[in-house]
C-alpha positions in Angstrom: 31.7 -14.6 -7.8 30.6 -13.8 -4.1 27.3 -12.2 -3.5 27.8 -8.7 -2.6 26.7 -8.2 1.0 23.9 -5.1 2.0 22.7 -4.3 5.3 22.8 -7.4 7.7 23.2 -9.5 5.3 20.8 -12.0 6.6 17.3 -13.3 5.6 14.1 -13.6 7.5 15.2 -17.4 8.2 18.2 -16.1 9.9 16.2 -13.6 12.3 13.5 -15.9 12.8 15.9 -18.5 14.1 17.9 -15.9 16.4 14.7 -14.6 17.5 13.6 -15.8 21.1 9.9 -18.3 20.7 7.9 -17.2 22.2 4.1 -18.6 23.7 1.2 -18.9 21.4 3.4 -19.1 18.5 2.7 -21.7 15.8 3.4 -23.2 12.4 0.2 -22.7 10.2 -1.2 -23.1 6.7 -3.3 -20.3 6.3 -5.4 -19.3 3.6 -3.8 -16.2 1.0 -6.8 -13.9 1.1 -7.2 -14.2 5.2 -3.7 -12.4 5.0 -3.6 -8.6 4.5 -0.2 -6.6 4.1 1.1 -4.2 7.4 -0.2 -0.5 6.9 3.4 0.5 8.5 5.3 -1.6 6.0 8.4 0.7 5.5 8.9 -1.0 1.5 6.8 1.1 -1.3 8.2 -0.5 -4.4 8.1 -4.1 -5.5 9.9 -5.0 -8.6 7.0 -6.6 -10.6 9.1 -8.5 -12.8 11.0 -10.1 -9.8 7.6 -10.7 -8.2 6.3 -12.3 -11.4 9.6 -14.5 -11.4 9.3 -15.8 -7.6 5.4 -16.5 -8.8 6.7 -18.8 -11.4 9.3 -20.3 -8.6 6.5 -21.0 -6.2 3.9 -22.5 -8.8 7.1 -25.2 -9.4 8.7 -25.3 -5.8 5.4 -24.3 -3.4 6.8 -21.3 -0.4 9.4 -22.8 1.4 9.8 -20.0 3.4 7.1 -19.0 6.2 5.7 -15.7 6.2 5.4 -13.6 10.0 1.9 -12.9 10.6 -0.2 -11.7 13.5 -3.4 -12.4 14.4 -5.9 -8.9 14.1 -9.0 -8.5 15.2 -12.0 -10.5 12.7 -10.1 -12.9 12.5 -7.5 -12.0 9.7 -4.0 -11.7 9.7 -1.7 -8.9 9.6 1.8 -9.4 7.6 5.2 -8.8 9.6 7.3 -9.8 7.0 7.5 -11.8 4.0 5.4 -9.3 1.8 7.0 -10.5 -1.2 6.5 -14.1 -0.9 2.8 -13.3 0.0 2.4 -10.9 -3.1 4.0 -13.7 -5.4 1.9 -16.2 -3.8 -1.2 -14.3 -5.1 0.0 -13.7 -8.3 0.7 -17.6 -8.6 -3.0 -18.5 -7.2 -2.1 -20.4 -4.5 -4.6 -20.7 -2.0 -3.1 -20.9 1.0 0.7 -20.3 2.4 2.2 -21.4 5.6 3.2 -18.8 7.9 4.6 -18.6 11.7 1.6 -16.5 13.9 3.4 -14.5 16.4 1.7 -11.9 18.6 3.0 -9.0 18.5 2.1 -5.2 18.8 1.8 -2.4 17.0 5.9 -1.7 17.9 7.4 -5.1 17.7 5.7 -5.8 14.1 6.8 -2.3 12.8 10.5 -3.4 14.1 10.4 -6.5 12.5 9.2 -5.6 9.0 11.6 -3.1 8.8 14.7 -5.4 9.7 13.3 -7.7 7.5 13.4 -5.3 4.5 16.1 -3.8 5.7 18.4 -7.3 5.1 17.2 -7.5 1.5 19.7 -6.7 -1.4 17.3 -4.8 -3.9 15.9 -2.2 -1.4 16.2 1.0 -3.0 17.7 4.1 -0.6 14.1 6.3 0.0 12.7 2.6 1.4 15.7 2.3 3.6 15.8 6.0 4.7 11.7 5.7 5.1 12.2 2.5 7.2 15.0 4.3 9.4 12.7 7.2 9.7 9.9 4.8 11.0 12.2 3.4 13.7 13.0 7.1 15.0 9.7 8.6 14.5 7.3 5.8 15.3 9.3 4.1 17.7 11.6 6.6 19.5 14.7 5.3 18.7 18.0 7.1 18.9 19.3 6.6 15.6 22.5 4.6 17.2 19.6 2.4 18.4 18.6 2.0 14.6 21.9 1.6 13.7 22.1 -1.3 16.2 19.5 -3.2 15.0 19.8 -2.7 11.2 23.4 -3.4 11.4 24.6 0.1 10.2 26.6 2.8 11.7 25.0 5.7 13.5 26.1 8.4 10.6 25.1 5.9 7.9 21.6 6.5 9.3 21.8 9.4 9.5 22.7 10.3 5.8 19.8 7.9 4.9 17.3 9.5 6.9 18.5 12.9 5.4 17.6 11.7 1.6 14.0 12.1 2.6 14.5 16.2 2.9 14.8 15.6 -1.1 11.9 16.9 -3.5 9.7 14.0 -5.1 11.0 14.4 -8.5 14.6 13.6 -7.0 13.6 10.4 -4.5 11.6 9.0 -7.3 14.7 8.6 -9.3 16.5 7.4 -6.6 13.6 4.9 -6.1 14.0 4.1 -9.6 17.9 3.3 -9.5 18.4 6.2 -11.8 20.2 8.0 -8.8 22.8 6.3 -5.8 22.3 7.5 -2.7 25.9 9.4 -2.8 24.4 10.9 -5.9 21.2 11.6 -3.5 23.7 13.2 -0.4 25.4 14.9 -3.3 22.0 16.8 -4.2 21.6 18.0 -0.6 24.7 20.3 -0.7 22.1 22.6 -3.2 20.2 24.8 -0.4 17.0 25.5 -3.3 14.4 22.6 -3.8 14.3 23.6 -7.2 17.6 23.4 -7.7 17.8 19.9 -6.4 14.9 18.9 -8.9 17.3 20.8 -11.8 20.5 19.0 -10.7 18.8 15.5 -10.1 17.9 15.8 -13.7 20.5 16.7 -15.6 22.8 14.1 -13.5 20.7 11.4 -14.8 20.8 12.5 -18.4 24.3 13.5 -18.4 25.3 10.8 -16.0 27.4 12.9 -13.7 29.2 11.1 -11.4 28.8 11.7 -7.3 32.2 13.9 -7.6 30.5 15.7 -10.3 27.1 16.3 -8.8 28.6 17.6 -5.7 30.7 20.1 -7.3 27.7 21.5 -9.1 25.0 21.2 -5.9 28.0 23.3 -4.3 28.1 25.8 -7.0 24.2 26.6 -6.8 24.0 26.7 -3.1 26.6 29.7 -3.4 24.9 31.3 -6.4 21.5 30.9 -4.0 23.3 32.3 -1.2 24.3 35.3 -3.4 21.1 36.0 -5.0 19.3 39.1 -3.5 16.3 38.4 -1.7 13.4 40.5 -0.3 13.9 41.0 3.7 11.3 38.4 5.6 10.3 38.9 9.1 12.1 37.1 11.5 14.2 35.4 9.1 17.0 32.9 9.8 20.5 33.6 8.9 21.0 31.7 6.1 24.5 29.3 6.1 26.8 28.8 4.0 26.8 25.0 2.5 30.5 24.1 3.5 29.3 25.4 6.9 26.2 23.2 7.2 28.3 20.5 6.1 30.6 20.8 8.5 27.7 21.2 11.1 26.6 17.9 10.2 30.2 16.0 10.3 30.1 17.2 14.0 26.6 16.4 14.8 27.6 12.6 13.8 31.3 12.4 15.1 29.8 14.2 18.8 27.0 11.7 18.7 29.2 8.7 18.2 31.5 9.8 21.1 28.5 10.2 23.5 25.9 7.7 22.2 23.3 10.2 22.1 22.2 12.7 19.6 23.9 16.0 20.0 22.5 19.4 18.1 25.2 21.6 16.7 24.1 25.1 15.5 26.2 27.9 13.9 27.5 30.5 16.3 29.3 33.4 14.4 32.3 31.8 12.8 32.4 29.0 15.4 29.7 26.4 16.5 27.5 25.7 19.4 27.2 21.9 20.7 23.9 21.0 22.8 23.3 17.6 24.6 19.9 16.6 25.6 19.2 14.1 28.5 15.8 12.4 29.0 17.0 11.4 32.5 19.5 12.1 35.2 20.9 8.4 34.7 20.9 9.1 31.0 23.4 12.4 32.1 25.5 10.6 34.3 26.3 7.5 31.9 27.7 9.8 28.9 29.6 11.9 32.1 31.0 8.1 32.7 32.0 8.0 29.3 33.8 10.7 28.8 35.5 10.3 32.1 33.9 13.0 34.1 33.4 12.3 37.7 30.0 12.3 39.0 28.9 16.0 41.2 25.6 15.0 42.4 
């Protein structure tokens, strides 16, 4: 049976051998505890049992496999990738693993630990959506840029990134497998955090499917919408799920058509698109694109 294929589908070898050498760089053994993990490492959630398994593989086989380090000031060593084979290599005793030092900043490292993660099979959807969040937030990344490098479509991102608006209760079950991530867009359609934390339970004790869950997230955001509530200052119009949806769909499909982010907002019955430049090259190049002439 074929493997089934998630994200790039390609390993830390494969990226290490695309990637560009680069001077300084080297082929070292270096000892386990001179090696501490990334603080930006975008992956939470090791699967001990898995880790415990690869332990026993490397205690039989040694690491075949490099880690990505970089050198840090004291003269440690700062993980880019290859947390797991590190983590396993403790748990086995080893003393020391080879590992290919790389200097790199603060960016760069971020960038690869997060494509690295992002090409393994058994990442769960919050560590994805966290390590697309990282890219945008950290890096300042449009997410078509993220999209680029991860190997996943601009809306894609975008739906992953949105899982993180979820309540603990709800990405801890998706963490845990208990939830997919359609079950996890699903839950968005509820407006109410605590309905989301209502929902997300009984869908993994009744075992709703996505079809199901939607249908019922849909059902509370209109009973929310319909509840009285007492008058707050200021307060935002509140919109209508199907309309927020729909909001969203256009944000994407505008954004792919441009190749920038776009911000739609409701506007009465309609809605109001808004395109932000960084640049007056950045203005002219989507004018290019959609075929308007240049005026300036």
């Amino acid at each position: 049976m074929a493997e089934k294929s998630r994200g790039m589908g390609r390993g830390l070898s494969a990226i290490l051998s695309a990637a560009p050498r680069e001077d300084g760089e080297e082929l070292r053994t270096l000892p386990v505890d001179l090696i501490a993990p990334n603080p930006n490492q975008p992956r939470r959630s090791f699967d001990e049992e898995a880790l415990v398994a690869l332990a026993e593989s490397l205690k039989a086989r040694g690491v075949l496999q490099p880690v990505l380090v970089r050198p840090v000031a004291g003269g440690g060593f700062e993980l880019i990738a290859g947390e797991r084979r590190w983590r396993a290599a403790r748990i086995a005793g080893l003393a020391e693993i080879p590992a290919i030092v790389r200097q790199h900043d603060d960016a760069a490292s971020l960038e690869l630990a997060v494509i690295e993660n992002m090409a393994r099979e058994d990442l769960n959807p919050v560590d994805e959506a966290r390590a697309c969040a990282a890219l945008v937030e950290e890096l300042n990344l449009t997410r078509e840029d993220v999209g680029r490098r991860v190997g996943r479509s601009r809306v894609a991102v975008s739906n992953l990134i949105r899982l993180l608006d979820l309540p603990d209760e709800a990405l801890t079950l998706l963490e845990r497998g208990e939830l997919t991530e359609g079950h996890g867009r699903a839950l968005l359609l509820a407006t109410e955090h605590d309905d989301r934390r209502r929902l997300a339970r009984d869908t993994v004790v009744n075992g709703w499917s996505v079809r199901e869950l939607e249908r019922r997230a849909r059902h509370a955001a209109e009973v929310a919408a319909d509840a009285p509530r007492v008058p707050r200052r200021a307060a935002a119009p509140r919109i209508h799920p199907d309309q927020q949806h729909a909001i969203e769909r256009l944000s994407d499909t505008f954004s792919q058509a441009v190749g920038s982010d776009v911000r739609v907002a409701a506007q009465g019955s309609g809605y109001r698109v808004q395109l932000t430049f960084e640049s007056i090259e950045e203005a002219l190049e989507i004018a290019r694109r959609l075929g308007v002439e240049a005026v300036l």
